[in-house]
C-alpha positions in Angstrom: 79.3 98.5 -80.5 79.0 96.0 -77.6 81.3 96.2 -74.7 83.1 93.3 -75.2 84.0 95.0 -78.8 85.3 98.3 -77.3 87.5 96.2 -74.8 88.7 94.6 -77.7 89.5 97.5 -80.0 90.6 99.1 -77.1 93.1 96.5 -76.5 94.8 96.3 -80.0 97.7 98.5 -80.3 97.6 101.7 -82.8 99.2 104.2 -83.7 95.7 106.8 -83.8 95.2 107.7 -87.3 92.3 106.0 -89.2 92.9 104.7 -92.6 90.7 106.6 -94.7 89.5 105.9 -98.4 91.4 108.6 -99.6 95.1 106.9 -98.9 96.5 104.9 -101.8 96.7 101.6 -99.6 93.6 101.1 -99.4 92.9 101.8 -103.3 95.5 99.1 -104.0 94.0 96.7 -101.8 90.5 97.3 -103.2 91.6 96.7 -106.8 93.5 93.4 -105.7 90.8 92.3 -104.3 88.4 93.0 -107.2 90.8 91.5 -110.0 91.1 88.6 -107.5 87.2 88.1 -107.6 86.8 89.2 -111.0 89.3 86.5 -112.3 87.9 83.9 -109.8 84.6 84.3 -111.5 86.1 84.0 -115.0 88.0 80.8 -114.3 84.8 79.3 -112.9 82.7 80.3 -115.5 85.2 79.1 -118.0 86.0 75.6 -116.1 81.8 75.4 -115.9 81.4 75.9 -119.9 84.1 73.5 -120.8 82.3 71.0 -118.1 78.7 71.4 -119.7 80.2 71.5 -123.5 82.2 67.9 -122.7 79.1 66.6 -121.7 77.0 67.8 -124.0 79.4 65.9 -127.1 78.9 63.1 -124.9 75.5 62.8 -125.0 75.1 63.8 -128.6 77.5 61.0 -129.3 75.3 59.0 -127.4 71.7 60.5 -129.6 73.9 59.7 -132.8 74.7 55.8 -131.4 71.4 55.2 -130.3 70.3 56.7 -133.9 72.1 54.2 -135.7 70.9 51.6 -133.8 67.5 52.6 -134.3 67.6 52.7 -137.7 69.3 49.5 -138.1 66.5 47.9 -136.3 63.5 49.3 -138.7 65.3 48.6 -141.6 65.3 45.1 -140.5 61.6 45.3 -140.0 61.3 47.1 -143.2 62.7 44.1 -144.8 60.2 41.9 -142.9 57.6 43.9 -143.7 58.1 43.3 -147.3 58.7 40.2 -147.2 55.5 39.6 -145.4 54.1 41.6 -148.2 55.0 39.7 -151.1 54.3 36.3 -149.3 50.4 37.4 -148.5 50.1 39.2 -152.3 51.7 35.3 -153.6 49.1 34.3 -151.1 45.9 35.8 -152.1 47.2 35.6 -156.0 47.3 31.2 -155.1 43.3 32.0 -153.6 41.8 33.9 -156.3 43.6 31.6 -159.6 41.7 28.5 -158.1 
């Protein structure tokens, strides 16, 4: 320790017994503090999942809109397509009967 520390713990009032790991106090205080952090990690990683699942629907919702409009817009070139189709076939039909 540096001197400034001893001066300090020197300073501080006590009674001259060290708490040791042995004393039921300090048990106590060691499981309080791990449930503490134990259920601080579980409410995170539980507020985290829900987060990430929300978003996830959303952009699945998103996929499925962008689906729909996809397939709206080749089956309306489909139907031009075919339409194209028939008009050349009418087309070359007109060329080869004259």
């Amino acid at each position: 320790m540096s001197v400034a520390c001893d001066d300090i713990a020197r300073s501080i009032p006590h009674n001259r017994k060290v708490i040791t790991v042995n004393e039921p106090q300090v048990w106590a205080a060691l499981g309080v503090l791990a449930a503490a952090l134990a259920s601080t990690i579980t409410a995170f990683t539980t507020s985290l999942n829900r987060t990430m699942n929300a978003r996830f629907d959303r952009v699945d919702t998103r996929i499925d809109a962008l689906r729909d409009v996809v397939d709206t817009r080749f089956g309306s070139v489909e139907r031009r397509l075919d339409g194209l189709d028939a008009d050349v076939a009418a087309l070359i039909k007109r060329q080869l009967d004259e």
